[in-house]
C-alpha positions as CSV (number, residue, x, y, z in Angstrom):
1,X,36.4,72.3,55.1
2,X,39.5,69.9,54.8
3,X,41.2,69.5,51.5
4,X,40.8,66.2,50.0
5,X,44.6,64.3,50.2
6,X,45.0,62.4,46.8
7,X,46.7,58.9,47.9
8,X,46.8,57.6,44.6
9,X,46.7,58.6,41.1
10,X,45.5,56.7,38.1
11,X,49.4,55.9,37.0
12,X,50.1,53.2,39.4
13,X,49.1,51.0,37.1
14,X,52.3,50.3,35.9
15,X,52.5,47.8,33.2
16,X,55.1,44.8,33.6
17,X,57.8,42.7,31.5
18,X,57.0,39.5,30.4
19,X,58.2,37.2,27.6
20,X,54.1,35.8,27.8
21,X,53.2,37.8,24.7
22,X,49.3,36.7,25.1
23,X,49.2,37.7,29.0
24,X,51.0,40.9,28.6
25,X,48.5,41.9,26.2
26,X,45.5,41.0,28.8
27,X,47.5,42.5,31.7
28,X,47.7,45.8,29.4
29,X,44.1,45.5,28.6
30,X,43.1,44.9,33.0
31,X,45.5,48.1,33.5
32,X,43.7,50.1,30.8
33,X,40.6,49.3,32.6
34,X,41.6,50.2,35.8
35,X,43.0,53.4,34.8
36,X,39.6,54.8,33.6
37,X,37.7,52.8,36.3
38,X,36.0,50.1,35.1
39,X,37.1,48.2,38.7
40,X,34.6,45.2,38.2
41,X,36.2,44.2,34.4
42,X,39.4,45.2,36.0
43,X,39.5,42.7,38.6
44,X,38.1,39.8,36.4
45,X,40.6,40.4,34.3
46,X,43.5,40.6,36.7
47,X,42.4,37.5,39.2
48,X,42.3,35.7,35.3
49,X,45.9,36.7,34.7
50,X,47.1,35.2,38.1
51,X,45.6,31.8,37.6
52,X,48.5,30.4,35.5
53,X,51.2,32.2,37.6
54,X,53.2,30.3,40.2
55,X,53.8,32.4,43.8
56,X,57.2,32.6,43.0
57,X,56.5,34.1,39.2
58,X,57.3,37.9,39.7
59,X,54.1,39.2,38.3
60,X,51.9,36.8,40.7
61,X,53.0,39.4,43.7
62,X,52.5,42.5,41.1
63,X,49.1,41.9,39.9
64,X,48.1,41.3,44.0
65,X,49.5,44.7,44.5
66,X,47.4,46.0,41.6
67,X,44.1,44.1,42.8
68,X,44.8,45.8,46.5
69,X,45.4,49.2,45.1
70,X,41.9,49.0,42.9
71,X,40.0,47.9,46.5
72,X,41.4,50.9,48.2
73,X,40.3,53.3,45.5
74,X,36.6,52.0,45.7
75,X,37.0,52.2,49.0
76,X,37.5,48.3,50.0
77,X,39.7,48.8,52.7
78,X,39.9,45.5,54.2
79,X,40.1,43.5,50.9
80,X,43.0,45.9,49.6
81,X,44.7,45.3,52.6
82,X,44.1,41.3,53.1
83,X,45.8,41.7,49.1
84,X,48.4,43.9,49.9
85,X,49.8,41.7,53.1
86,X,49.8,38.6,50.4
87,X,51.7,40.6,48.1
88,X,54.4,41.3,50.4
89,X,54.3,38.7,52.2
90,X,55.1,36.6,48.6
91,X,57.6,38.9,47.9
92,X,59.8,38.3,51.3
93,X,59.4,34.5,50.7
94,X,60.6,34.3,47.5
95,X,63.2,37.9,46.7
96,X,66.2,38.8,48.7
97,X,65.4,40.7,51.7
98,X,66.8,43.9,50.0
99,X,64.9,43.6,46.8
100,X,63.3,47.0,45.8
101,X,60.0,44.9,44.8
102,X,59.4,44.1,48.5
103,X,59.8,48.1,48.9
104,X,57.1,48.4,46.5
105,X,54.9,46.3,48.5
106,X,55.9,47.5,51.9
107,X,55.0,51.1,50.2
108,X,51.7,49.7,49.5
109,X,50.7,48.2,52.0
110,X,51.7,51.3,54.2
111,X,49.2,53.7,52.2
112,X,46.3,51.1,52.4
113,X,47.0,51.3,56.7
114,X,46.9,54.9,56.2
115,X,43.7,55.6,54.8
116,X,42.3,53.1,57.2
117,X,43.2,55.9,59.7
118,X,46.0,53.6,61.6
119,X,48.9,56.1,60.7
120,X,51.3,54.6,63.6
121,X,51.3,50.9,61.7
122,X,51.2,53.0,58.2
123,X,54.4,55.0,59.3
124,X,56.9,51.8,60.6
125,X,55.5,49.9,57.0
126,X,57.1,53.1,54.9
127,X,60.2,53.9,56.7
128,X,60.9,50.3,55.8
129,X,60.1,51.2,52.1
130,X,62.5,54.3,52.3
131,X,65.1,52.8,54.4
132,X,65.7,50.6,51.1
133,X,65.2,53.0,48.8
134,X,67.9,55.1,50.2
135,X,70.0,52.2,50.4
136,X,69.6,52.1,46.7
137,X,70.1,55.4,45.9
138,X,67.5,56.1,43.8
139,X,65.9,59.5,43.8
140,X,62.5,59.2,42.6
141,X,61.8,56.0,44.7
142,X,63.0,57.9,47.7
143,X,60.6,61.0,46.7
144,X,58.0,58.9,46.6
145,X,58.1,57.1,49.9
146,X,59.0,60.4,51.5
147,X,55.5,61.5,50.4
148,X,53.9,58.7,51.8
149,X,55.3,59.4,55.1
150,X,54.6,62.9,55.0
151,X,50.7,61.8,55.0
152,X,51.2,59.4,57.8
153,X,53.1,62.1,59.6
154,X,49.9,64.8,59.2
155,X,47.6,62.0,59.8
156,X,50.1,61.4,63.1
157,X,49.3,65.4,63.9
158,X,52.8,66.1,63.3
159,X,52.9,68.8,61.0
160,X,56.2,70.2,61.5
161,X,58.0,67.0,60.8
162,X,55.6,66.5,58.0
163,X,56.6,70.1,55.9
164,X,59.9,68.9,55.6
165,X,59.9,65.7,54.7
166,X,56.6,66.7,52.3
167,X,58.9,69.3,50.9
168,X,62.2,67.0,50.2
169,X,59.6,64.7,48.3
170,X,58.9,67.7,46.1
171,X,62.3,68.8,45.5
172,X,63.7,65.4,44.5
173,X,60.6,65.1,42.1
174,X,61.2,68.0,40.8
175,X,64.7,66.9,40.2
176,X,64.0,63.5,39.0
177,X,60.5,64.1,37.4
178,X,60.3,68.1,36.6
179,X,58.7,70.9,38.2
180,X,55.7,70.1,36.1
181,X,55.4,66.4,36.6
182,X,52.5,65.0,37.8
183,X,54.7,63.4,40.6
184,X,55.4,67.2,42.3
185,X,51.9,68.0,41.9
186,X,50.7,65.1,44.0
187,X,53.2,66.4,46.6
188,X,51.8,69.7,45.9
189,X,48.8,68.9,47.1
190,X,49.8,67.1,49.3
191,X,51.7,70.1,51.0
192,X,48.5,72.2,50.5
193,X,46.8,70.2,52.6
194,X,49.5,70.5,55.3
195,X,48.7,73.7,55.1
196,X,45.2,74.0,55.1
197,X,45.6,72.2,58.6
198,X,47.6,75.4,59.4
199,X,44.4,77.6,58.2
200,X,47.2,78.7,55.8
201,X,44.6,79.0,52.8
202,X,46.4,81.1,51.0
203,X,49.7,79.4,50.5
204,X,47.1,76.3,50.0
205,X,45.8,77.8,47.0
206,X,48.6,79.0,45.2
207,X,49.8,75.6,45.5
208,X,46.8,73.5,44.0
209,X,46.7,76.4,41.3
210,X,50.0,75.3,40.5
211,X,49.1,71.8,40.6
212,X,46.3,71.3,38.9
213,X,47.7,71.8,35.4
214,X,49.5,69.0,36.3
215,X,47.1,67.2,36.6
216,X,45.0,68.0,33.9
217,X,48.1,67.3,31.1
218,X,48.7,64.1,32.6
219,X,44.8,62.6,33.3
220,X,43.2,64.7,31.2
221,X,40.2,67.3,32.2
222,X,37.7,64.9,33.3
223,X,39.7,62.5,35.3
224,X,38.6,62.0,39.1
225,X,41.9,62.7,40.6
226,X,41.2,66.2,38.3
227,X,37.9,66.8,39.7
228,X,39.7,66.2,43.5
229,X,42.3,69.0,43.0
230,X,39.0,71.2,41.6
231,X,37.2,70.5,44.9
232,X,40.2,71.2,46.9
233,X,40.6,74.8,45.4
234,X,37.2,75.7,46.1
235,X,37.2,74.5,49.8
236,X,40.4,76.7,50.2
237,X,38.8,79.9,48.5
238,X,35.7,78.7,50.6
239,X,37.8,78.8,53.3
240,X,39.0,82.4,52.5
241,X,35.1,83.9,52.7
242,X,35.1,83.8,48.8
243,X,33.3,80.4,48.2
244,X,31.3,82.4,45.3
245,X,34.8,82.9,43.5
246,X,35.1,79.7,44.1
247,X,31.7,78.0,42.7
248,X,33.0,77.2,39.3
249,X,35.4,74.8,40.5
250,X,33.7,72.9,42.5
251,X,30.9,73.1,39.6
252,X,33.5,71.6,37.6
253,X,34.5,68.8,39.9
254,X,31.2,67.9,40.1
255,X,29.9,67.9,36.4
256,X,33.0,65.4,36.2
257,X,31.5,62.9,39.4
258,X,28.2,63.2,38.0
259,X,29.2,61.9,34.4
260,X,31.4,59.0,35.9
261,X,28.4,57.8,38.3
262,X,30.8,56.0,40.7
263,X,31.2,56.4,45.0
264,X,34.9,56.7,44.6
265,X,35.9,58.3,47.6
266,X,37.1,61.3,46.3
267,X,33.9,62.0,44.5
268,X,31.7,61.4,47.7
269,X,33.8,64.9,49.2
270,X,33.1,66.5,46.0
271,X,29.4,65.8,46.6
272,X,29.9,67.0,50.3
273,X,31.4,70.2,49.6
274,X,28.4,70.8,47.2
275,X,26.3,70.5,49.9
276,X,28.3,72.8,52.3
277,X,28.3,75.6,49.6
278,X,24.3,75.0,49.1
279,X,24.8,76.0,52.7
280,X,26.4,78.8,52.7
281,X,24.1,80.1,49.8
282,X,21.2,79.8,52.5
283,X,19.8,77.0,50.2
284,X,19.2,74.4,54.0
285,X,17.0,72.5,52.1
286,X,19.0,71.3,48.9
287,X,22.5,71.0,51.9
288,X,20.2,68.6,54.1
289,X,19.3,66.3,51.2
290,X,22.7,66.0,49.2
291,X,24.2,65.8,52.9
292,X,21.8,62.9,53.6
293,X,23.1,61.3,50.2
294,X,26.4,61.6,50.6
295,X,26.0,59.9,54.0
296,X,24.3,56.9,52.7
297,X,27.1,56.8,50.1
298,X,30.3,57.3,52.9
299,X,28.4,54.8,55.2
300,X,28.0,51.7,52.0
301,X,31.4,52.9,51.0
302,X,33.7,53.2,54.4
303,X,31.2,51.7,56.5
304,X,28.5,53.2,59.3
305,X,31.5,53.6,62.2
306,X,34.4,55.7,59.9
307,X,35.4,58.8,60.5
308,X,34.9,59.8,57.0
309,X,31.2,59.7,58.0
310,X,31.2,61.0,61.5
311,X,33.0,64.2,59.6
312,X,30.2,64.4,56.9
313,X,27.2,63.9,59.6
314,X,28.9,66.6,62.1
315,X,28.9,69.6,59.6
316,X,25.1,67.9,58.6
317,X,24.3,68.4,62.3
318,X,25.5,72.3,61.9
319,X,22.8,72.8,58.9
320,X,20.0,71.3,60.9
321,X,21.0,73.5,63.8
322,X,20.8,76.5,61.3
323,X,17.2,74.8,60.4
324,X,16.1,75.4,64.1
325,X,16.1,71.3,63.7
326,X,17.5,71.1,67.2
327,X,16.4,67.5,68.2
328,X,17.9,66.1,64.7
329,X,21.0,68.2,65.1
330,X,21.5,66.8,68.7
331,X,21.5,63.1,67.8
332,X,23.7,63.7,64.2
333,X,26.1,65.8,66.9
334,X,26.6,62.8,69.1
335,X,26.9,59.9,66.8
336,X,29.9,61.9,64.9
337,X,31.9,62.5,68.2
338,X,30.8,58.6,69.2
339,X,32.6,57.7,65.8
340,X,35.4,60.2,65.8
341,X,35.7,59.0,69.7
342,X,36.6,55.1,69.0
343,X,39.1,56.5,66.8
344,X,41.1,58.0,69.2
């Protein structure tokens, strides 16, 4: 099982200055919304707020990147990164070219190509980003880049350049943030991911143990992003033969999905995990069906051809299999390496 990587966390909703009393009060109201995950009131609200706003008015650009960054939490891929390209490309028309605001955007846009599994395009976009934050000087912008490309790096299968970079990212966070900050335990998950890749399962779970607290000062217990860090502890115990041990986290994780109701990506593993620990527990029946869910979920999520779902149907094909359901198991077995295949 692969540790769930959390891209984003509810705080990028950063609020902005504005001398508009009246529209920073609605733009506070679409963030609020957007942090606990009312997307569709969200985006009324925001595409509202940019009606009034000139290209060249600074919060036009910002409430773009805000719109794209909600699409690629549902999922949205190709809407959050049409939004994100008009966000920057704003910026560059109307900032000077070493404004850290077109950073931002460069940032974003970079993690939207990421998750869309294009790591090459989504490393040049944030070495751009860090290139002018290190220009700047500035610590915590440079942490944060640095864990973006760390991601694109592992997606590039490039772990060794990807420890250290992942690791400076935690270090300067650390220093600019806290060693408790929710900031160094994004990296730290991040990092036990790395390592996970490695089949290092034990470094992986001293390191989301350390994380999650983190987490769960900053979001609160039954935050998504909360629930991921759960799931990812019980695939690395899961990983370790001692999935039992493990149970009550993912338990956790997924009493949190099933009061929120949504098919946020990071839920949709949580739900796949369930089904490989039904699994494991000899319970083939209950594994097929949430398995079969989950697909239908991934597939009206990501869409029928992503490798999110050719993962998900190839350890479904491994149950059937287990089934005696050889036919079935066949034909799930082929259409994941067909996906995984055009990806390549």
């Amino acid at each position: 099982m692969n540790a769930w990587v959390i891209f984003t966390i509810a705080t990028v909703f950063v609020s902005l200055d504005s001398s508009d009393a009246n529209w920073e009060k609605r733009n506070r109201a679409a963030l609020a919304a957007a942090d606990q995950f009312r997307y569709a009131e969200a985006e009324a609200q925001f595409r509202a707020l940019l009606e009034p706003l000139a290209e060249n008015d600074p919060r036009f650009a910002a409430t773009l990147i805000h719109l794209a960054k909600m699409r690629e939490q549902q999922g949205d891929y190709n809407a959050a990164e049409r939004l994100g390209r008009r966000a920057l490309e704003v910026r560059q028309k109307n900032l000077p070219e070493n404004d850290l605001s077109i950073a931002d955007a460069f940032e974003s846009l970079g993690s939207i190509v990421l998750v869309e599994g294009r790591p090459d395009e989504a490393y040049a976009l944030l070495r751009r980003a860090l290139w002018m934050d290190e220009f700047a000087g500035d610590d915590a912008r440079i942490a944060e880049a640095l864990g973006e490309i760390g991601l694109a790096l592992m997606s590039l299968h490039q772990p060794a350049r990807a420890e250290p970079v992942l690791r400076r990212s935690l270090s300067l966070y650390e220093k600019t943030k806290g060693a408790d900050s929710i900031e160094a335990a994004r990296i730290s998950n991040s990092i036990a991911t790395l390592e996970d890749s490695q089949h290092q399962y034990q470094k992986a779970e001293r390191d989301l143990r350390r994380a999650l607290p983190a987490f769960e000062r900053a979001l609160g217990p039954n935050n998504p992003m909360v629930a991921a860090v759960l799931d990812n502890l019980f695939a690395e115990m899961a990983a370790q033969r001692r999935a039992s041990q493990g149970e009550p986290f993912l338990a956790r994780a997924v009493r949190i999905m099933d009061n929120l109701q949504s098919e946020l990506p990071p839920l949709l593993q949580i739900r796949a995990n369930q089904a490989a620990f039904e699994a494991i527990a000899g319970n083939l029946r209950e594994s097929t069906r949430i398995f079969e869910e989950v697909i239908a979920a991934e597939q009206r999520v990501f869409g029928a051809s992503h490798p999110e779902v050719a993962r998900t149907i190839s350890v479904y094909s491994g149950v059937l299999k287990r089934m005696h359901k050889n036919k079935e198991a066949r034909q799930a077995e082929n259409r994941a390496n067909a996906i995984l295949k055009s990806f390549r």
